[in-house]
Structures are given as structure tokens and as C-alpha cells.
C-alpha positions as CSV (number, residue, x, y, z in Angstrom):
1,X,2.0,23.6,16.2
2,X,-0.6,22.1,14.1
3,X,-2.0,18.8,14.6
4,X,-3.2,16.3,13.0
5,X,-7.4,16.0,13.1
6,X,-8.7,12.8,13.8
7,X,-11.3,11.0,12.3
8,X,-14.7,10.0,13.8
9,X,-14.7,6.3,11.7
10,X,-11.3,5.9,12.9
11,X,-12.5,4.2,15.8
12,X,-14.7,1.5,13.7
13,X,-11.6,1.1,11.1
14,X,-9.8,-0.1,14.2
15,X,-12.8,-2.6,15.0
16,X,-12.3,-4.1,11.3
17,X,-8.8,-4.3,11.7
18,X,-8.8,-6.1,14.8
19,X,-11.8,-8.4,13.7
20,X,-9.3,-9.3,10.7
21,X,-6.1,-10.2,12.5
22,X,-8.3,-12.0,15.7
23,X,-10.1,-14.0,12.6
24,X,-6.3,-14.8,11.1
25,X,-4.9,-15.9,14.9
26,X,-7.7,-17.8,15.7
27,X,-7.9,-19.9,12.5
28,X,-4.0,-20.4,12.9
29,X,-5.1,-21.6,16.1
30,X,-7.1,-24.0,15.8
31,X,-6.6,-25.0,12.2
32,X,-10.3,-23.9,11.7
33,X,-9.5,-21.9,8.2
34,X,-6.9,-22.5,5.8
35,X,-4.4,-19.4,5.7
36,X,-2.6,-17.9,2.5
37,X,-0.2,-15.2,2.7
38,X,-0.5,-12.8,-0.1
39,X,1.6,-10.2,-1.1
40,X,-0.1,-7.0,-1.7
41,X,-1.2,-6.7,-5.2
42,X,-1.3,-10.8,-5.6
43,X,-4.7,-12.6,-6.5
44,X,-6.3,-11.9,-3.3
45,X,-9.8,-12.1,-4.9
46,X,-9.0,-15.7,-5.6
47,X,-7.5,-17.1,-2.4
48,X,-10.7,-15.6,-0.7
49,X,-13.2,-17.2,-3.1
50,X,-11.1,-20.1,-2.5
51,X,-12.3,-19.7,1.5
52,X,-8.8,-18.8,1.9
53,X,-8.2,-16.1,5.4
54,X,-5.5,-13.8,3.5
55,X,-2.8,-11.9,5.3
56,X,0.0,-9.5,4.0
57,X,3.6,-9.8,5.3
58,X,3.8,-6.3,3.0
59,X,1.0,-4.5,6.0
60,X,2.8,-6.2,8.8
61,X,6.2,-4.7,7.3
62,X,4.7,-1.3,7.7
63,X,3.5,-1.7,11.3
64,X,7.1,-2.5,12.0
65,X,7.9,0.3,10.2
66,X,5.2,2.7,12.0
67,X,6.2,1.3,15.3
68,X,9.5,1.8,14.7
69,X,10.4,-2.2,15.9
70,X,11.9,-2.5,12.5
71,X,15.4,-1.1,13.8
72,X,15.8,-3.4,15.9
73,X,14.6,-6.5,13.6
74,X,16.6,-5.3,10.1
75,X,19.8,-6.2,11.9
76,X,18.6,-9.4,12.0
77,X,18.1,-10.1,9.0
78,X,20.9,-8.7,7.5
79,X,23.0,-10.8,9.6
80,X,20.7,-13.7,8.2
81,X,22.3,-12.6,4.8
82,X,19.8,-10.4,3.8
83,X,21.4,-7.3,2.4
84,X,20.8,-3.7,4.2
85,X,20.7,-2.6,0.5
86,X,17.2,-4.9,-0.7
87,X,13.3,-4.0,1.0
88,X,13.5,-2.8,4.4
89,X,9.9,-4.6,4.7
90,X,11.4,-7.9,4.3
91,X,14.4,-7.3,6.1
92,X,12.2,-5.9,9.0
93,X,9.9,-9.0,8.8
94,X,12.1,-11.6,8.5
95,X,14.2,-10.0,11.5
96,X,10.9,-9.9,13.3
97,X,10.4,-13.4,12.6
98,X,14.3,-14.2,14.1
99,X,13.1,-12.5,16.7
100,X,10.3,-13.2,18.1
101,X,8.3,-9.7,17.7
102,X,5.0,-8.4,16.2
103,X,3.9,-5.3,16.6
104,X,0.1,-6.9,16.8
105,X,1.3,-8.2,19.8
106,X,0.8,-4.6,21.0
107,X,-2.1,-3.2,18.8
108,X,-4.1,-6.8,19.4
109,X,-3.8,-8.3,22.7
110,X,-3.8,-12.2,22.6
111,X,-2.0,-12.2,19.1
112,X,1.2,-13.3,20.0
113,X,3.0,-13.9,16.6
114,X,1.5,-13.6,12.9
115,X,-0.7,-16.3,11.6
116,X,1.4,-19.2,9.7
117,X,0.7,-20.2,6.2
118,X,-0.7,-23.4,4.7
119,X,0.5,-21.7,1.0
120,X,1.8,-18.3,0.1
121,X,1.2,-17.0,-3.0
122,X,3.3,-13.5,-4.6
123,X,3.5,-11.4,-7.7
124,X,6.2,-9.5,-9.1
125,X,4.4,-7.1,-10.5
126,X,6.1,-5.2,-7.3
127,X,9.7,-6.2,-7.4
128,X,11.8,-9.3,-7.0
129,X,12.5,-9.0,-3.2
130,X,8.7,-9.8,-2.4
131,X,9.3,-13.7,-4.3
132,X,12.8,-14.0,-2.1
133,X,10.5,-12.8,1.0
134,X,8.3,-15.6,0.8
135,X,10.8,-18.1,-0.4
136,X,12.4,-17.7,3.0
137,X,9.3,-18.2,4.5
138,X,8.2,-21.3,2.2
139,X,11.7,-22.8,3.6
140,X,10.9,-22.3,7.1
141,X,7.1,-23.1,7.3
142,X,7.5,-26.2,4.6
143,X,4.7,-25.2,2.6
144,X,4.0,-24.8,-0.9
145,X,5.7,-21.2,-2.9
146,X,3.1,-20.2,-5.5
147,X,3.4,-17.3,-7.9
148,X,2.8,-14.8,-10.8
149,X,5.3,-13.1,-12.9
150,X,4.7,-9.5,-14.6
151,X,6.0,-8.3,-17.1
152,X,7.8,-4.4,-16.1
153,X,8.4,-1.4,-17.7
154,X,5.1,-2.0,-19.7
155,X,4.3,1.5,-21.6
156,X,0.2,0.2,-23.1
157,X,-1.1,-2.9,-21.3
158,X,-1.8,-5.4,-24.1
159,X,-3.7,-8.2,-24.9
160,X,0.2,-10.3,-24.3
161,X,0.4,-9.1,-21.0
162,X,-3.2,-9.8,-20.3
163,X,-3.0,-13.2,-21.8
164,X,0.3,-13.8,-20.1
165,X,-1.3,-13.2,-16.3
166,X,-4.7,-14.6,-16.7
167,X,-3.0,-17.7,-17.6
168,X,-0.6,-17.6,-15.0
169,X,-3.5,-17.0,-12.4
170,X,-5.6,-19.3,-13.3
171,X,-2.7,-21.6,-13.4
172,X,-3.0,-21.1,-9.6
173,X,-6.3,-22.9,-8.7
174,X,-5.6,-26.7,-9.7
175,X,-2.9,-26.2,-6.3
176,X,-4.6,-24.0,-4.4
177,X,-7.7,-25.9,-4.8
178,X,-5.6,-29.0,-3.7
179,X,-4.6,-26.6,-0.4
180,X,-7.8,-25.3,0.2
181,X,-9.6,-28.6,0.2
182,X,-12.5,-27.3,-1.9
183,X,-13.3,-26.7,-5.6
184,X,-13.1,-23.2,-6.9
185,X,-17.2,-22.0,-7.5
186,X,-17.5,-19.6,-10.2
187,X,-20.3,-17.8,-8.3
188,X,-18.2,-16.9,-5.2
189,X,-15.5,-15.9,-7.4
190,X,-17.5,-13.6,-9.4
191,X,-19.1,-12.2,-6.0
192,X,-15.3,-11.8,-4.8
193,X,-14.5,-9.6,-7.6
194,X,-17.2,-7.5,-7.2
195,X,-16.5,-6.6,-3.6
196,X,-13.1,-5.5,-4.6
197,X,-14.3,-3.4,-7.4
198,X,-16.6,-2.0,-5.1
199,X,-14.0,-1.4,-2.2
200,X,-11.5,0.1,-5.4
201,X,-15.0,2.7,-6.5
202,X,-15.2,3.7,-2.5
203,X,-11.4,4.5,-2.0
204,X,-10.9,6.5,-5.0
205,X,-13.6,8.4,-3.9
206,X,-12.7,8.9,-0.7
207,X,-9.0,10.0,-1.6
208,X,-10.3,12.4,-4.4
209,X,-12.3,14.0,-1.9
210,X,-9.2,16.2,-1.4
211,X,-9.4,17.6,-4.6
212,X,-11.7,19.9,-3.1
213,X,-9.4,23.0,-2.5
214,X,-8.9,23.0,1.3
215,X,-9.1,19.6,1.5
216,X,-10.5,17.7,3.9
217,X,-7.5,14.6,4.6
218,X,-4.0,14.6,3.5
219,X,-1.7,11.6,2.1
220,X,-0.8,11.3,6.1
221,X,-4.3,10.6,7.0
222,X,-4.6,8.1,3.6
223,X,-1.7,6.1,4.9
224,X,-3.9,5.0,8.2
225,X,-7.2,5.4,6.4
226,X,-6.2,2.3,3.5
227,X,-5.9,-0.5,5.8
228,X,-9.3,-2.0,4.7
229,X,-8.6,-1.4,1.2
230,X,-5.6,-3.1,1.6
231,X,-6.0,-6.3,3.7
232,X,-9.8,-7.0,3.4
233,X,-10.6,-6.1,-0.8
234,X,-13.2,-8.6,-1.2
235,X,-15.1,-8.2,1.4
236,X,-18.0,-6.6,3.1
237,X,-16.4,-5.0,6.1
238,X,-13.9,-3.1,3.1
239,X,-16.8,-2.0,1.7
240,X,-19.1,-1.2,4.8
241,X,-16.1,1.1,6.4
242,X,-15.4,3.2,3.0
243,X,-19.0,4.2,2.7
244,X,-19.4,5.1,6.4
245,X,-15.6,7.3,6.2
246,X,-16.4,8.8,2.9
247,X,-19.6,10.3,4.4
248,X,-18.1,11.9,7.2
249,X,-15.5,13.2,4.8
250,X,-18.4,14.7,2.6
251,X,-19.5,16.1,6.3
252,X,-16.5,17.4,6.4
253,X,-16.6,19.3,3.4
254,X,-19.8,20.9,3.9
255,X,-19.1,22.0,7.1
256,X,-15.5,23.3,6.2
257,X,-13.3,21.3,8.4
258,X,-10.2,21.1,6.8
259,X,-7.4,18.5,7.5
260,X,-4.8,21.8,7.3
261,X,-5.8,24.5,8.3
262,X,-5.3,28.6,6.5
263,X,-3.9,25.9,3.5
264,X,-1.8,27.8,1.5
265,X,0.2,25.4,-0.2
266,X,-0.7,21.9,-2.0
267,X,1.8,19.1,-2.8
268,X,1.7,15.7,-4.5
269,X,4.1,12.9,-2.8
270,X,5.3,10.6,-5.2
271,X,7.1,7.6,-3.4
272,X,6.9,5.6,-0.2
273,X,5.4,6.7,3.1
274,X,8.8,7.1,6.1
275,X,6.5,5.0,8.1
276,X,8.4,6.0,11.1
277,X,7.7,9.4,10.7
278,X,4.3,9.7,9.9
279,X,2.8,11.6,12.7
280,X,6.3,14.0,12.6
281,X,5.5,14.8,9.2
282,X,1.8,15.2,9.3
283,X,2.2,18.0,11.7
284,X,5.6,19.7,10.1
285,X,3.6,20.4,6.6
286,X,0.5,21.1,8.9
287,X,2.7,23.9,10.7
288,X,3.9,25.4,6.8
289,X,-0.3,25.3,5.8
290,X,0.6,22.9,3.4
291,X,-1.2,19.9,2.5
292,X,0.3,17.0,0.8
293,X,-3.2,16.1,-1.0
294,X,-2.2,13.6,-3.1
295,X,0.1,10.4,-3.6
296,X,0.5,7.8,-5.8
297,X,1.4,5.2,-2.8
298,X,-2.1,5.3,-1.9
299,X,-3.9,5.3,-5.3
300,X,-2.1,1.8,-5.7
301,X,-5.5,0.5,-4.3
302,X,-7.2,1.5,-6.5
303,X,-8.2,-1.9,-8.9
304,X,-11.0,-0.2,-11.4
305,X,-10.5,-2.7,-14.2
306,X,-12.1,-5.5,-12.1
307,X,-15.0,-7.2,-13.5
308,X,-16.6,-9.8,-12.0
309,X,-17.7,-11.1,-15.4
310,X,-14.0,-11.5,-16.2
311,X,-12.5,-12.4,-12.9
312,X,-9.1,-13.8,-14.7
313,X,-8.5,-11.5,-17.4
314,X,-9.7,-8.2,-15.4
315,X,-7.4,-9.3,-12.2
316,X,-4.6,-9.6,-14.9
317,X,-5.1,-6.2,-16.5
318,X,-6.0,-4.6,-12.9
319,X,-2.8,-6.1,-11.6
320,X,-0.7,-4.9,-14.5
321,X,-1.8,-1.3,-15.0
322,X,-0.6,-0.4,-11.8
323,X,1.5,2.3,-11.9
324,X,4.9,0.5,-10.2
325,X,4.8,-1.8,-13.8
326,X,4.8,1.1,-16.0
327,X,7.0,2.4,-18.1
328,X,8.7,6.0,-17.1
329,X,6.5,7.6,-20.0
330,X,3.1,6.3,-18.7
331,X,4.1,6.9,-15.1
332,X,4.7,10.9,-15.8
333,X,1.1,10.5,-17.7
334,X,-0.3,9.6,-15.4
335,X,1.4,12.3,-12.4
336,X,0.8,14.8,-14.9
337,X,-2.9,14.0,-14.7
338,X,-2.7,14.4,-10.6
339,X,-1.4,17.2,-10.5
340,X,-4.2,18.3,-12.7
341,X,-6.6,16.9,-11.0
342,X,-6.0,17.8,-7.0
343,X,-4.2,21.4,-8.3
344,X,-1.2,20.8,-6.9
345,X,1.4,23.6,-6.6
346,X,4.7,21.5,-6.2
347,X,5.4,17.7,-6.3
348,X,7.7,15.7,-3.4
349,X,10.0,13.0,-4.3
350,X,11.0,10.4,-1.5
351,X,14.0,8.6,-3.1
352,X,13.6,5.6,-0.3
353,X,16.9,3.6,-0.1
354,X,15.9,0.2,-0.3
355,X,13.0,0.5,-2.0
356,X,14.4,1.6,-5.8
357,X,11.2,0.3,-7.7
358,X,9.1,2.6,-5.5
359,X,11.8,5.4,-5.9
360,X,11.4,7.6,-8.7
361,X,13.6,10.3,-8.8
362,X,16.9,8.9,-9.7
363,X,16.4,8.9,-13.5
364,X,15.6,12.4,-14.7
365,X,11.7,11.9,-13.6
366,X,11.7,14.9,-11.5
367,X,14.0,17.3,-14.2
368,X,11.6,16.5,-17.0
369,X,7.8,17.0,-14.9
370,X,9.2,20.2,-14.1
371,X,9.5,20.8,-17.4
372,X,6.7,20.0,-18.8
373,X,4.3,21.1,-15.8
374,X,5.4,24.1,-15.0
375,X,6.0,23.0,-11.4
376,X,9.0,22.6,-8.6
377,X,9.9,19.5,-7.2
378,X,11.9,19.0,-3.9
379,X,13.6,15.5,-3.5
380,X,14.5,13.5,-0.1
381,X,16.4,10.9,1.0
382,X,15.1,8.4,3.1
383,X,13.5,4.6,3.5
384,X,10.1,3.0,4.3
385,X,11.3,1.7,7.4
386,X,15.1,2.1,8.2
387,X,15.2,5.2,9.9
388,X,19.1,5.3,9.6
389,X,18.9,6.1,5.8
390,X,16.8,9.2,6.7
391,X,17.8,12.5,8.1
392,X,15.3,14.5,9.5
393,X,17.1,17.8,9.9
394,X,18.2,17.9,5.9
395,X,14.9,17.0,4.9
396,X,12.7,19.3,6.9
397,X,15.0,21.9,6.0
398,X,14.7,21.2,1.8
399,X,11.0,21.2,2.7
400,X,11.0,24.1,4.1
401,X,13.1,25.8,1.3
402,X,10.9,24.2,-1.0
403,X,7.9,26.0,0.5
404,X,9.7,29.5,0.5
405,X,10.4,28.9,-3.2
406,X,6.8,28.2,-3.9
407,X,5.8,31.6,-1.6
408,X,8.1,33.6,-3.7
């Protein structure tokens, strides 16, 4: 069967990664560095220019999920109260947390539980379940529950919803500046902001490397590939690795090593990653030469309407345009536009079980794309992290009909 290819700058992505998490445990320590959770679209840029170490319970909800430790942590939590029906990344956290377990524990030796929080700070620009998530952990830790809410279902980001957020974030810094035990400096802000525009600039270049028809990485690969872009936006090591992986991808390309190879077949992936089944997956489309080139999961990194000369108001309208806030009209835009863009032949829906804001297949999304692009679309059933809501067997085998349709 066909395999994954591994990545040359793999090897220093892991050396940022591990710098970042030995940097959070240390701090937590030794009380060096103040520590603000953040969840994963929240005003990161600020806590850091604030001299804030940031960390996302959302990343460590998908190592649980990757390692597959998040079966054995979502009982947990459920019997904590947490329904089996809400995110399986906060019932696999907070389990983990019940428990005792980190799955740094095995990636970082010496890191014996995640770094606690002097304030945690969310936005629902996500869903609900990510303010309960922290609220739990506001109760336990005793520290101060800080947040932003976002408006949903917005079709053309206005002026309101700018106005709305900026004041809402900026609403932040009087507290956190309390927490932090320094005065927000402009400068440092604006130099914050820019890093994460660059870091945004970097990773959409490095995904849209697989327009090029074969490409050179699939979603699989991105999943692993956005941790930087993810945990460390607004800073140099971000910024260092993309340049250093996008020119071995460009590499790639002229020397034609492709991430599937004798491609036949390209698909979009619209939904969550099955964390638990990355590697699986990776090498089942690898072994039908198709390549799942694109994904909106992974283009939710992606913050181009940063500008440092408007921190506020451009982390507001970056924050809002994602595509989770949109409305069904701008969301099949802006697919549309993908599928365009990367040529895709055929677009995958992952309906994940707990996870119904990232699931977008169960209201007639799906019937009307194929409409209107011409294309087939397969649909499974699954979760981000609990494996029981997943069967492998029915969805490799709709994949696999899927594929036949697309030969015929």
C-alpha cells in the first residue's frame, strides 16, 4: 500500500513544538511567565503582546484525539455531566484533566501535566462549548474567565460586527493588563500583529502549493504541518518554520515528488480531521491515487485581514470572517471558489457527531454544491475524537464507491 511521504522540516517543526510546550511547563513551574489559555481563534496577538505564554486546550484536544487517549478520558467527563452529545475536545480534555493524562507527557518528556492558567480568555466565534470548556476550568484553577462574543450566521462582515468585537477586545486589556502586571505598549502590539499576518501569508502559501496538479502535500499532511500556525501566530519561530517548509515544498514541485503518487483523483474535505485516524486515512486515499488537496479545517489559519496599523479592528474582522461564522450562503461561496481553485473532482463531507458547528452536511449544503458545481459529494459519519461515533468499514467503503463513481 501507499504511504504517506515524510517531510524533511518535519523534524525542525517538532523542535518548535517542543521549545513551545518546554517554555509553557517551565514558566508554570517556576512562576517565571504569566500563562493565558486561549482558545483557538481568541485574541492571541494580544495576550502575547501582553508578555502573556499562550496555550490551546483546543491543540491539546487533538493530541488526545491523535493519540487516541481521548477514549479513555470522554467517559470521564461525561460522567462529570458533560454530555457524550457536546465537543469531544472538551469532553476529552476535561476527562484528561479527571484523569491525570496528557499525551505531552509522551511526546515531551519532563512535561507531566499541561501548564495551569493565571487567566483564560475564549471566543465564540467557534461555538458555545469552548466558553463552558473554560468555565470548568476557571472553577477549578480559581482564576479570572475572560471573553468575546461573535455574532453567527453573519452573511457580509459589517462595520456592526467590526465595531461590536473591537470593542469587546479591547475591553480585554484594562484586566488582562491587571493579570499580566504590565501596561499594554502599542509598539509590541503592532509588532505582534504583524508576525501573525506574516505567519497567515506563509501558510496560505504553503497549503496552495497543492493547487499544483499532482500536488505536492495532502489535507493529511496539513493537519501535522499547522501546528506553528496554530499555537505560535505571533511569533518568529511561526514564521521561521513556514518559510523553511514552503521551500522544500517548492523543491518538491520542481523535482516532481508528489505526496500521491499516479494521482488520478482530487477531493476537497469539508469538516473536521478523525484525528484518530489520520495516518489510516492518509494511506487508504493514497492506495485509490486520490489526493484530498484541499480543506477548509486547515484554511481556518489563515488571518489575512490583520493589520498591524489596526490591531483591534483588523483582529475583529479577521476573527469574524472566518468561515465557521458564516452564513450557509457565504460558506458555499467560498467552497465554490476551492474547488476552483485546487481543481477538485469531488468534495467529502465529514458530518462529525459532536462537533455540529464544524459539520456541514446536515442542512442541504451538500445537495445544492452539487448542483451548482457540477460535482459529487460523498458524506461520512464520524467525530474529531470519539472513535465510537465512526465506523471505518462503512466509510471506507462509501469512499471507495465514491471514487468508482468519479472513474465512471
Amino acid at each position: 500500500m501507499d504511504k504517506r511521504k515524510e517531510f524533511t522540516s518535519t523534524a525542525a517543526m517538532k523542535k518548535v513544538m517542543a521549545a513551545y510546550f518546554h517554555e509553557l511547563d517551565e514558566a508554570a513551574r517556576t512562576g517565571s511567565r504569566k500563562i493565558a489559555w486561549c482558545t483557538s481563534v481568541g485574541p492571541a496577538e494580544l495576550l502575547r503582546a501582553l508578555g502573556f505564554l499562550v496555550y490551546f486546550p483546543e491543540n491539546h484536544g487533538a493530541m488526545l484525539g491523535a493519540t487516541r487517549l481521548a477514549k479513555d478520558c470522554i467517559p470521564l467527563a461525561n460522567a462529570a455531566g458533560y454530555s457524550p452529545d457536546i465537543c469531544s475536545y472538551l469532553t476529552s480534555d476535561i476527562g484528561a484533566c479527571l484523569k491525570g493524562e496528557t499525551p505531552l507527557s509522551r511526546a515531551y518528556p519532563g512535561i507531566k501535566s499541561p501548564p495551569k492558567p493565571d487567566v483564560l480568555v475564549y471566543n465564540t466565534n467557534q461555538c458555545r462549548d469552548v466558553q463552558d470548556w473554560f468555565a470548568w476550568y476557571a472553577r477549578k484553577f480559581k482564576v479570572p474567565l475572560l471573553g468575546v462574543l461573535t455574532q453567527r450566521g453573519v452573511g457580509e462582515v459589517t462595520s456592526t460586527h467590526i465595531d461590536s468585537v473591537a470593542a469587546q477586545i479591547a475591553a480585554l486589556v484594562p484586566e488582562l493588563e491587571k493579570i499580566a502586571g504590565r501596561k499594554l505598549e502599542p509598539a509590541k502590539l503592532k509588532e505582534t500583529v504583524g508576525l501573525s499576518l506574516e505567519c497567515s501569508r506563509l501558510w496560505r502559501q504553503v497549503l496552495e502549493t497543492a493547487a499544483h496538479v499532482p500536488s505536492p502535500l495532502t489535507f493529511f499532511d496539513a493537519t501535522i504541518q499547522m501546528g506553528p500556525a496554530v499555537v505560535l501566530r505571533g511569533t518568529e519561530a511561526a514564521v521561521t518554520y513556514y518559510k523553511t517548509f514552503l521551500a522544500e515544498l517548492r523543491t518538491r514541485i520542481k523535482d516532481g515528488v508528489w505526496a500521491v503518487e499516479g494521482e488520478k483523483y482530487r477531493l476537497y474535505w469539508e469538516g473536521m480531521p478523525v484525528w484518530g485516524k489520520l495516518r489510516d486515512l492518509s494511506d487508504f486515499f493514497a492506495g485509490l491515487k486520490t489526493c484530498v488537496a484541499a480543506s477548509t479545517y486547515c484554511n481556518s489559519w489563515i488571518f489575512e485581514d490583520l493589520d498591524p496599523e489596526d490591531p483591534f479592528r483588523s483582529m475583529a474582522r479577521a476573527y469574524t470572517g472566518l468561515f465557521i461564522v458564516r452564513s450557509e450562503e457565504k460558506k458555499e461561496e467560498y467552497i465554490g471558489e476551492m474547488v476552483k481553485k485546487f481543481g477538485i473532482d469531488g468534495l467529502l463531507f465529514h458530518d462529525s457527531k459532536t462537533c455540529p458547528n464544524n459539520s456541514n452536511s446536515r442542512y442541504g449544503m451538500p445537495e445544492r454544491l452539487q448542483k451548482e458545481l457540477g460535482l459529487g459529494t460523498v458524506t461520512i459519519f464520524g467525530d474529531l475524537n470519539d472513535l465510537r461515533c465512526y465506523s471505518e468499514e462503512q466509510s471506507k467503503t462509501k469512499i471507495e464507491a465514491f471514487i468508482e463513481q468519479l472513474e465512471k
